[in-house]
C-alpha positions in Angstrom: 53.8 101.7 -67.7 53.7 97.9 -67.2 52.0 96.3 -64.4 54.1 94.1 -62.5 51.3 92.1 -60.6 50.8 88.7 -61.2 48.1 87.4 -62.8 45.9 84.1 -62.8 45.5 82.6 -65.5 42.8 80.3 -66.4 44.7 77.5 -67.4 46.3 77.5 -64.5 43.6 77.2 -62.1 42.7 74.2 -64.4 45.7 72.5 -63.9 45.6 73.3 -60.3 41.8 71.4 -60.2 43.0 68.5 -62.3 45.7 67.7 -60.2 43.4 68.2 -56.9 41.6 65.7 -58.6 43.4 62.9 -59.8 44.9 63.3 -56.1 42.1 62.9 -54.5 41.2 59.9 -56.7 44.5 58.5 -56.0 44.0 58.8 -52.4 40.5 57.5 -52.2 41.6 54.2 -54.0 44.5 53.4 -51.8 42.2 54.2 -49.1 39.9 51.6 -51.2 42.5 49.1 -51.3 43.6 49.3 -47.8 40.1 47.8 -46.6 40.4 45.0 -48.4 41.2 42.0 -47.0 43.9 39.4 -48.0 41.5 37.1 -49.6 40.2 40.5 -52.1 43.7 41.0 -52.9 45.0 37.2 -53.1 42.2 36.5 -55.7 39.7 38.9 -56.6 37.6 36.6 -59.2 36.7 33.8 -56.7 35.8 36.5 -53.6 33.4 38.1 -56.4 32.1 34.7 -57.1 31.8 33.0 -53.8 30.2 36.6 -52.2 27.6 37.0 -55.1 26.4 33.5 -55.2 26.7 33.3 -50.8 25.1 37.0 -50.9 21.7 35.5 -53.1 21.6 32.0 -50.7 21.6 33.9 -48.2 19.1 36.0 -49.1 16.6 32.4 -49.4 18.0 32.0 -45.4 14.3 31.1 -43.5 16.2 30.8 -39.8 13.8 28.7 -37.8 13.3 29.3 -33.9 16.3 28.4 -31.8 17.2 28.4 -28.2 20.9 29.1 -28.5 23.2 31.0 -31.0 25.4 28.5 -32.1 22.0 26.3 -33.0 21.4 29.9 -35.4 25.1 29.3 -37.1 24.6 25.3 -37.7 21.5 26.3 -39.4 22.9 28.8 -41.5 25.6 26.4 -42.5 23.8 24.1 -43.1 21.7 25.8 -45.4 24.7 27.2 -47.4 26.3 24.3 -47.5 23.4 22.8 -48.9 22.6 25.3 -51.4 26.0 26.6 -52.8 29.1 25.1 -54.9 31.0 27.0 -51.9 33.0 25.2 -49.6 31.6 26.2 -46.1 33.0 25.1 -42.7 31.3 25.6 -39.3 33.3 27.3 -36.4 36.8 26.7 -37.8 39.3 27.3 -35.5 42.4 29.2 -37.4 45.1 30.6 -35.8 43.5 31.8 -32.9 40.3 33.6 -34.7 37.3 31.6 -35.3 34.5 33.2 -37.3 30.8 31.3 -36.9 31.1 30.2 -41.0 34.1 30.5 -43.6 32.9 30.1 -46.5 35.8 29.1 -49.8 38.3 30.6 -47.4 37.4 34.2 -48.5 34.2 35.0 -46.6 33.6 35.0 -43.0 30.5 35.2 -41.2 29.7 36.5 -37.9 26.0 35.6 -36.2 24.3 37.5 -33.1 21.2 36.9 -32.3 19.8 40.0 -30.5 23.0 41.2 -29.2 23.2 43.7 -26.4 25.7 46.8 -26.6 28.6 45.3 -25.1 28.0 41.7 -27.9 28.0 44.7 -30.6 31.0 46.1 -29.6 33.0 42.8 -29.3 31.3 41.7 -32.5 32.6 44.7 -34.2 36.2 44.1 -32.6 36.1 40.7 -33.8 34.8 41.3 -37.5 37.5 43.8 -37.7 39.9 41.3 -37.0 38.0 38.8 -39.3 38.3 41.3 -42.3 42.1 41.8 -42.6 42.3 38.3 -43.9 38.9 37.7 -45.2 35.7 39.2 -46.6 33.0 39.5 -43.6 30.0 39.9 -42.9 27.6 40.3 -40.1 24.5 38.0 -39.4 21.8 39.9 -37.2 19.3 37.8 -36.3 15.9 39.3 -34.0 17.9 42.2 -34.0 15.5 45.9 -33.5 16.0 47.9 -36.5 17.8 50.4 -33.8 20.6 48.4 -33.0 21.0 47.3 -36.9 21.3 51.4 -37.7 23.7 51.8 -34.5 25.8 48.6 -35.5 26.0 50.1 -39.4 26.2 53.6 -38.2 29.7 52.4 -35.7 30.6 50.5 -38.6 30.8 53.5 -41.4 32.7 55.8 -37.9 35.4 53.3 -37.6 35.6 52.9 -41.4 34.5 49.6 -41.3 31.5 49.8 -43.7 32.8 47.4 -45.9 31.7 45.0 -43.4 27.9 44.1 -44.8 25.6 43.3 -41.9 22.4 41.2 -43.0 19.3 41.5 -41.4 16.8 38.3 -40.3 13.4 38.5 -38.5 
């Protein structure tokens, strides 16, 4: 008597799991590749560059006491201009967006200095905005550690986490 039923076999199921995975690869890159901005796509080598040397002057960044926030993003200017190759403008105005720096015209900065809920939010709307053409990142500056983890936490929910947001005291 033959049994008719089908069976499983092994190399089956492993074809099955392969192709499960290189899907889900494939889908997680173009997911990848859909958060980046113009400038990432445009030219990758000088976003790399300008980000890794802007990310390590950044990191020097000593913001001195200020009354206002714009006296926060001259200084930080300032001090990037000074200390980088990079080519950094203050407040451009372009086609109706204006980040707080733009740094080589792949990297835009966004400062708040102890933003309430409602600065967060409009921050966020704005960065979003920011990052379809450029890198961007996020300047906190006297900002609780609370509203740093809420601002990153709203970030990664809206899939915005490849927004960085740096942290000053």
């Amino acid at each position: 008597m033959q049994n008719n039923s089908t069976q499983i076999k092994p190399e089956h199921l492993l074809c099955a799991a392969g192709g499960l995975l290189v899907g889900a690869w494939w889908v997680k890159n173009k997911v990848k590749e859909a958060a980046q901005s113009r400038a990432e796509h445009d030219d990758p080598e000088l976003v790399a560059a300008t980000c890794e040397e802007i990310g390590e002057v950044l990191d020097q960044w000593e913001p001195d006491s200020y009354d206002t926030e714009d006296d926060f993003v001259f200084d930080l200017g300032s001090h990037l201009d000074q200390e980088s190759s990079c080519e950094v403008e203050v407040m451009p105005g372009i086609a109706g967006t204006k980040p707080d720096v733009l740094v080589d015209d792949v990297l835009a900065l966004e400062v708040k200095v102890n933003p309430n809920k409602a600065e967060l939010d409009r921050c966020v709307g704005q960065c979003a905005g920011y990052s379809r053409r450029w890198v961007t990142w996020i300047v906190l500056i006297d900002t609780p550690p609370s509203k740093i983890g809420w601002l990153e936490n709203l970030l990664a929910d809206k899939r915005l986490d490849h927004i960085l947001v740096w942290s000053f005291s």
